[in-house]
N, C-alpha and C positions, 0 to 999 in steps of 0.2 A: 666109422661115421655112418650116420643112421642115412636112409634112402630114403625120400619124402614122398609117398604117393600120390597123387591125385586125390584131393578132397572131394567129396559127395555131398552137397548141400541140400540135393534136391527136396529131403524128406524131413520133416520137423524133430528135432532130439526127443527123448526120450523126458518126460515132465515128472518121472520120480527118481531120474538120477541125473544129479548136479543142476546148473543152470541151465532154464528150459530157452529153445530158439524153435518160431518159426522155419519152414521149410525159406531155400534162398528165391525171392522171386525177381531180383536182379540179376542174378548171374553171376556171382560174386566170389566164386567157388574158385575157378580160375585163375582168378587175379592172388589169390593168396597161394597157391600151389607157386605162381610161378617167384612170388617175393617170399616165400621159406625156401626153397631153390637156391634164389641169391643171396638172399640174406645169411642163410647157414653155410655158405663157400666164400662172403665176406668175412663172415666174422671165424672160422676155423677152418683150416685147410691145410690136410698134412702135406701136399702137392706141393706147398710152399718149400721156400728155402730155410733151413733150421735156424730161428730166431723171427721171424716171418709169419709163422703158421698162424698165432692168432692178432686178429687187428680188432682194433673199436670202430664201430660203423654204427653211425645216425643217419636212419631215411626218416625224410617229412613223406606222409600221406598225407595227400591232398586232397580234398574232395567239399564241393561246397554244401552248401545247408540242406539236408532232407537224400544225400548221397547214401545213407546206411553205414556211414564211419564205425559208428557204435556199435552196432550190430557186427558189421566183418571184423572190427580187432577183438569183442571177444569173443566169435564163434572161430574166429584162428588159433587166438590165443589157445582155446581149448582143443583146438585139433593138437596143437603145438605140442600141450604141456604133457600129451603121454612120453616123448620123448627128447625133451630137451628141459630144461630148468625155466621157466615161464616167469616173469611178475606185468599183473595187470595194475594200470594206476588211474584215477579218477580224476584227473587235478582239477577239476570245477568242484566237484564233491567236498575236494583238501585245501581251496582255496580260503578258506577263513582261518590257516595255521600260520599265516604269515611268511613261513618258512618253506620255502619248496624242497630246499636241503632235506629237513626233517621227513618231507610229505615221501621223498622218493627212498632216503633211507630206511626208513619205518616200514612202507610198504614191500621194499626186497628183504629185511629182514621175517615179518609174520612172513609171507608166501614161498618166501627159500626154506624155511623152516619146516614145512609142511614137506619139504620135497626133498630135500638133503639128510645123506646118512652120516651127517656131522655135524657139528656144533656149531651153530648159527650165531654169534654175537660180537657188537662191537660194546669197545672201553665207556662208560658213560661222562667221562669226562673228555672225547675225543666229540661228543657231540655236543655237551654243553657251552661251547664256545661260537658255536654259530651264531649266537645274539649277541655278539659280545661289543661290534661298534656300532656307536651311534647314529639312529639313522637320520637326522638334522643334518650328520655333516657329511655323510657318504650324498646325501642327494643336493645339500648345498643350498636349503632353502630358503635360512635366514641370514642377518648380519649376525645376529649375535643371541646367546642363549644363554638364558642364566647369567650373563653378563660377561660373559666371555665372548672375544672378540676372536671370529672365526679366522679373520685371514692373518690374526697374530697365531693361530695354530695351526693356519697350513705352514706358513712360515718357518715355522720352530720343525715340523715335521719332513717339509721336504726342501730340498735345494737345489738351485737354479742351474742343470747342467750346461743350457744353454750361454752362460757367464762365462767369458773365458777369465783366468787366473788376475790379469791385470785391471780387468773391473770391478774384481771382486775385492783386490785388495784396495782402489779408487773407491769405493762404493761406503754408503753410510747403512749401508742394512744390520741391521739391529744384531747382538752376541745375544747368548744366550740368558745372559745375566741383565739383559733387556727387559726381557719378557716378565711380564705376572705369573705371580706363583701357581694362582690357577692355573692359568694353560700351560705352566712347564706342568703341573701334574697331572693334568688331562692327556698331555704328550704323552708322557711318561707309562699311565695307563694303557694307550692307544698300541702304541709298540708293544706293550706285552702280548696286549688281546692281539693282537695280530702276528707277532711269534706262535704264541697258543695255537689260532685259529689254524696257522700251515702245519704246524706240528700234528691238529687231529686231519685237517686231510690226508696228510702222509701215513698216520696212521689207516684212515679208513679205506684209503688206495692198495694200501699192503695189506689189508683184511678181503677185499673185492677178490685183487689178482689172487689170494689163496683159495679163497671159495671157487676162482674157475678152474685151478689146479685140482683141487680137489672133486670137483665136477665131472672134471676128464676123468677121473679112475674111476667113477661111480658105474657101474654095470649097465641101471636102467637108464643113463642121461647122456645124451652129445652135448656137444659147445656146438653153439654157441649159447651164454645165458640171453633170453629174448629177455627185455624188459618195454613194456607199451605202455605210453604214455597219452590219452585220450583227452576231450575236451577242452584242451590247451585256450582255444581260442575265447571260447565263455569266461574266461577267467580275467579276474584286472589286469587294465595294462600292467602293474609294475611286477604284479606275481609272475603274470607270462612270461616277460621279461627275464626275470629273477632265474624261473624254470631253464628255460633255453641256454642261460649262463652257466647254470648249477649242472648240468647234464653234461656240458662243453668242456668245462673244467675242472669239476670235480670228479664227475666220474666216468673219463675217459681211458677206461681201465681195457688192454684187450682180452680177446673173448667174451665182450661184452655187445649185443647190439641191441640198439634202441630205435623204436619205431613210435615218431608224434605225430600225431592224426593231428591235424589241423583243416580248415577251409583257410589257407593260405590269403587269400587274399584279405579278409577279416584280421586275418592274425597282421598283415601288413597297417592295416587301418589303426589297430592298437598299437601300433609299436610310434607311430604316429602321430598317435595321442600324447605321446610321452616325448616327442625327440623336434616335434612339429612338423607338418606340412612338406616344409619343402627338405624334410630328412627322406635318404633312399633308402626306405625298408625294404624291399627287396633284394640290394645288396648286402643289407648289414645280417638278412636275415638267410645268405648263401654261405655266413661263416660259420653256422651252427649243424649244416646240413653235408651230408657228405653228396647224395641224391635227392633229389625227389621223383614220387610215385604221385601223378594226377590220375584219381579215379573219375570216368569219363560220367557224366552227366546221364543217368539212367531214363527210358524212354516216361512220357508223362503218364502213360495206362500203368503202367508196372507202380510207376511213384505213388500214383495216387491210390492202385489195391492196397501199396504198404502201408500209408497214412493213413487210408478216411475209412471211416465207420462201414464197408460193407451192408450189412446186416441189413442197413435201413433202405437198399436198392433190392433186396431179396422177398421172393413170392413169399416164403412163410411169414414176413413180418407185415408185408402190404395186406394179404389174405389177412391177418388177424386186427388187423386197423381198421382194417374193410374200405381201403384207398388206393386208388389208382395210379399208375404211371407210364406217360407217353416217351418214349420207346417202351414198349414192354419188350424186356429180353429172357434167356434161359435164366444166364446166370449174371448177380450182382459184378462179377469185372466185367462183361460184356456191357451194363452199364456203364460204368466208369471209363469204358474203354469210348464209349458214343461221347460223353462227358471230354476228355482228353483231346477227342477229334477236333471240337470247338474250341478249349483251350490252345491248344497247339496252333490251330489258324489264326489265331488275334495273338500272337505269339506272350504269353502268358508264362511269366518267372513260374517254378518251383513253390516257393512260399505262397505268392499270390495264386497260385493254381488249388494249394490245400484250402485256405481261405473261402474259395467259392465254394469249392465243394461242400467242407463246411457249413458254409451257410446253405448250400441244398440242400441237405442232410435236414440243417435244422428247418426247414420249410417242408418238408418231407413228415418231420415228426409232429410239427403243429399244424398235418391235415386233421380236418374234420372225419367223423366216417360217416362216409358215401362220395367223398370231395374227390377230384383229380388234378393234377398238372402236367403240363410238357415241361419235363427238365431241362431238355435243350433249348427251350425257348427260354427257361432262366441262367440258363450256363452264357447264352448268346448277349443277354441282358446285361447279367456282370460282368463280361469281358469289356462291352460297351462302358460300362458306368465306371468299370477301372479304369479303363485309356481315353474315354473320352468324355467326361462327364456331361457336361454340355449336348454332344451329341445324344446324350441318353436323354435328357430333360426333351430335347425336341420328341426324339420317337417314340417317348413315354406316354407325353401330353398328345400324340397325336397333330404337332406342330411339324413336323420336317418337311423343308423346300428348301432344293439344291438346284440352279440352273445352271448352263450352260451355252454357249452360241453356237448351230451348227452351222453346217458350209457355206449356207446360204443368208449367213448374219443373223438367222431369226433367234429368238429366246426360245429354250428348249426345257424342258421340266428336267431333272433327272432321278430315277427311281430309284426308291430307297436299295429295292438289291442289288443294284448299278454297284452303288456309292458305297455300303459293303462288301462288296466283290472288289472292289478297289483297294482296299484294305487289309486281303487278304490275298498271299500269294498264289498265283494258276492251280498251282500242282495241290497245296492245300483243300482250294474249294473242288477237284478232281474225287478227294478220299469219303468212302464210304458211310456212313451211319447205318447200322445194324435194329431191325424191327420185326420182335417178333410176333406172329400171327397165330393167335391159340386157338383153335376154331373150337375147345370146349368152352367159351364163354358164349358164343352162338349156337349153339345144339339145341337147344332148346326153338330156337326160330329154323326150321328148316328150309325155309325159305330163303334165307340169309345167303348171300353167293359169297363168302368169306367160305363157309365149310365144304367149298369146293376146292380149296388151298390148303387142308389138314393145317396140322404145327409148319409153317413153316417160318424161315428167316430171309426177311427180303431187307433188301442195301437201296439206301438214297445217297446220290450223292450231296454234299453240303451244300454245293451252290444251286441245286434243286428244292433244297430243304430251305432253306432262307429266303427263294423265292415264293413258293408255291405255298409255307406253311408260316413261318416267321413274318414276315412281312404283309402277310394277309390279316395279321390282329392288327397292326398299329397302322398300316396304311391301305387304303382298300384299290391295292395297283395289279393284282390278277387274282381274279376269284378262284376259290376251292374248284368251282363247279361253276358251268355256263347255265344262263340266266334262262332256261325253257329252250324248246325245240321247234314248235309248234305253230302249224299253221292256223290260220284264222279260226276261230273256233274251237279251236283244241286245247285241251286244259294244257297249261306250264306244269312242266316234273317240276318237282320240290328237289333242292337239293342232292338229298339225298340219292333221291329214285335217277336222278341224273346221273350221280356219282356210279349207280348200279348198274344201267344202262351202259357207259362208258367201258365197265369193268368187263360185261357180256359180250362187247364187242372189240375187245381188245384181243392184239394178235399172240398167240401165246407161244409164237417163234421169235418173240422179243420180249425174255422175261423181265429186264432192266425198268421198260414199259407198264407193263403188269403189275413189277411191284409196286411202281410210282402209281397208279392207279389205286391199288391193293389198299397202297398206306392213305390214300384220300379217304377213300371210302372209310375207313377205320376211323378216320380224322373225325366223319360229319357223324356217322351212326353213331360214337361215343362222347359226342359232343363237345370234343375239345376245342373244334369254333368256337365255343359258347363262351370259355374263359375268356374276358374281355382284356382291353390292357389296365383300366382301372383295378382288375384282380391281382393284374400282373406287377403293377407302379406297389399294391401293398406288400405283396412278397419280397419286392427288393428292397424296401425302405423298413421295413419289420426287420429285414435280416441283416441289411450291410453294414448297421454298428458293431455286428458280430465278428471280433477281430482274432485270428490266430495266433496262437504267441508260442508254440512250438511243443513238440512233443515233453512232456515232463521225465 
């Protein structure tokens, strides 16, 4: 029995030999180490008692939309296939065959083929019977077809054990010399094809069980044979269906184990669709399954470097568009990771999380050059227009009033980052946003009190960020920057010279402080005050017809 190592994902495969994969940037590595572990001492084990050693074992992989399914079973599969007997299968790919039988046998024969030092084939008349009854009367759609009266040929075909002997002989139910000639001949047909039909399973059962026999002698291959079965869920209800039965009954050969990725709970929705509402798919669907393996919901920074366009957060492609962006970071995930911060707080699905980005991306790519924007102030935006539409029309328009009574019975206004922070939990609005500070875009102004902070990376927190910066476009409830210093006769600083003034005199044994200053100052000097929300109302109403519909 082969010894499974620890898998290394960490590093991208090799792009001129076999299938190419990304390095793993969920962590995914792991979790397959430890299910070829059990999966290979499920399905073969000399430990066992003689008669014992090999079993059939079906685990569901679990894992919802945007989890990397895809990606782990075939970069397992290929970890797998140096030493054990592998088939990878498609079934969204195979679902226009009709036949899931066909889809699953056809794929272990090409792929055993490639990997066995022996003769790979079944009989062609052991598979030609899979089509062979009707499917009107296996799913019972109509009364009558072609003029045959269906329940004169359930009739004819099956009988009622539930009858004990004395009603049956009381009873007027039709002989067989009853019945229309058609349906005794369609009977008639029916029982063959279905003799036929067990006859090539038993054949293709007895061809499986020799291929894992012959498996085990092969020098470079353990048992158990894996076979992975992917996509399940994309696929029609009735194929799905069909699949999960085909795999249960057919070929529940040992030495055999099968692993179906599914997002489970989808897969329960289709079975749904087919059985109704108030059928228990969940039960019906623990009789296919020997386990299940739920892969845990990966962090939303990680999600989103997997899914979205990178490239378009990164200095070489801003630098050559000649466009800006408030965070500016090192690196495009450290974006994406400022991006997730805000998602995460308006607690934002998976799906709808790629969606936004998405549409930042694409608002990102139809800047003008010279133009800039704050993404998090569009990340903030969509979160809003997703969960609460209404609420976005108010702070779009520059409409929002929220009161409240305080102790004293009076009518009390409440501010907008009140009533956001409301809506977001403590610990959330606690987590950091990342900004970085380049002081060679100021070198040239020596004057400039930015390139007394070389490159560095200063942290806001969110609920500082939404007060101090977000909520200063759409409602004017605490300025950037106080409004002059000055006693009588003395010119008012300008904004800005404020913001510089503030930064000079800030204590720099309280960096937290300093940055929060650091990033105003940033704010006024590169004029992202200046984006109005009118700027802002076009960017989300330009982009949010732009709908996701999933990686192809």
């Amino acid at each position: 029995m082969t010894e499974i190592k620890d898998f290394n994902w960490n590093t991208e495969t090799n792009r001129s030999v076999g299938e190419y994969f990304p390095a793993d940037k969920l962590d995914r590595a792991r979790y397959a180490t430890f299910l070829s572990r059990l999966l290979a001492q499920e399905g073969f084990d000399l430990n066992r008692p003689e008669g014992t050693q090999k079993k059939n074992y079906v685990l569901n992989l679990n894992a919802e939309w945007g989890a990397g399914k895809t990606y782990f079973l075939k970069r397992w599969s290929q970890e797998l296939i140096v030493d054990y007997p592998v088939v990878y299968i498609d079934a969204w790919q195979q679902d226009y065959s009709d036949d899931p039988f066909l889809t699953v046998i056809a794929g272990i024969i090409k792929q055993l083929q490639l990997q066995a030092k022996f003769n790979i084939t079944i009989p062609k008349s052991a598979v030609s019977m899979f089509k062979a009854v009707a499917p009107a009367i296996a799913q019972g759609l109509t009364k009558k077809i072609s003029g045959i009266d269906l329940d004169e040929l359930h009739s004819l075909l099956f009988s009622d054990d539930e009858i004990d002997s004395e009603q049956k002989q009381s009873s007027n139910k039709p002989t067989g010399s009853d019945f229309s000639p058609a349906v005794k001949a369609l009977a008639q047909n029916l029982i063959k094809d279905h003799e036929a039909k067990n006859k090539s399973i038993e054949v293709i059962k007895s061809k499986l069980a020799d291929w894992v026999s012959k498996f085990e002698k092969q020098k470079d291959k353990s048992l158990p044979i894996f076979i992975f079965i992917d996509e399940l869920d994309r696929c029609r209800p009735s194929y799905a269906v069909e699949m999960l039965e085909t795999i249960k009954h057919i070929f529940d050969v040992k030495g055999i184990v099968f692993v179906v990725a599914t997002d489970t709970e989808q897969l329960q929705h289709t079975i749904k669709s087919i059985y109704g509402e108030g059928f228990d798919a969940k039960v019906y669907l623990g009789r296919f399954f020997n386990s299940r393996y739920s892969l845990k919901r990966p962090a939303l920074k990680d999600f989103l470097s997997v899914h979205s366009d990178t490239t378009k957060f990164g200095s070489e492609y801003l630098e050559s568009k000649k466009i800006e962006l408030l965070p500016r970071t090192k690196t495009p995930e450290t974006a994406l990771a400022n991006i997730s911060v805000i998602l995460d707080a308006f607690n934002i699905q998976p799906r709808t999380a790629i969606q936004i980005t998405e549409r930042i991306t694409a608002i990102i790519t139809n800047l003008p050059s010279g133009k800039k924007v704050d993404v998090l102030v569009l990340a903030v935006l969509f979160c809003i227009h997703e969960k609460d539409h209404p609420l976005y029309e108010e702070i779009i328009n520059g409409r929002f009033k929220r009161t409240k009574l305080n102790k004293k019975g009076d009518t009390q206004n409440i501010r907008l980052s009140d009533y956001l922070s409301e809506k977001i939990l403590p610990d959330d609005l606690e987590i950091d946003v990342i900004f970085f500070i380049d002081s060679k875009l100021y070198s040239k102004d020596q004057n400039c009190i930015v390139n007394r902070y070389k490159d560095t990376e200063n942290k806001i927190k969110l609920k500082h960020y939404i007060e101090c910066f977000f909520c200063k476009i759409f409602v004017d409830e605490m300025p950037l920057v106080f409004a002059g210093f000055g006693n009588t006769g003395r010119r008012k600083l300008t904004e800005l010279e404020q913001a510089d003034k503030e930064l000079w005199e800030s204590d720099n044994s309280k960096p937290y402080e300093v940055a929060r200053l650091l990033i105003k100052y940033i704010y006024i000097k590169d004029e992202y005050n200046k984006i109005t929300k009118e700027q802002y109302r076009d960017f989300i109403e330009l982009s949010s017809p732009l709908d996701y519909m999933g990686d192809s």
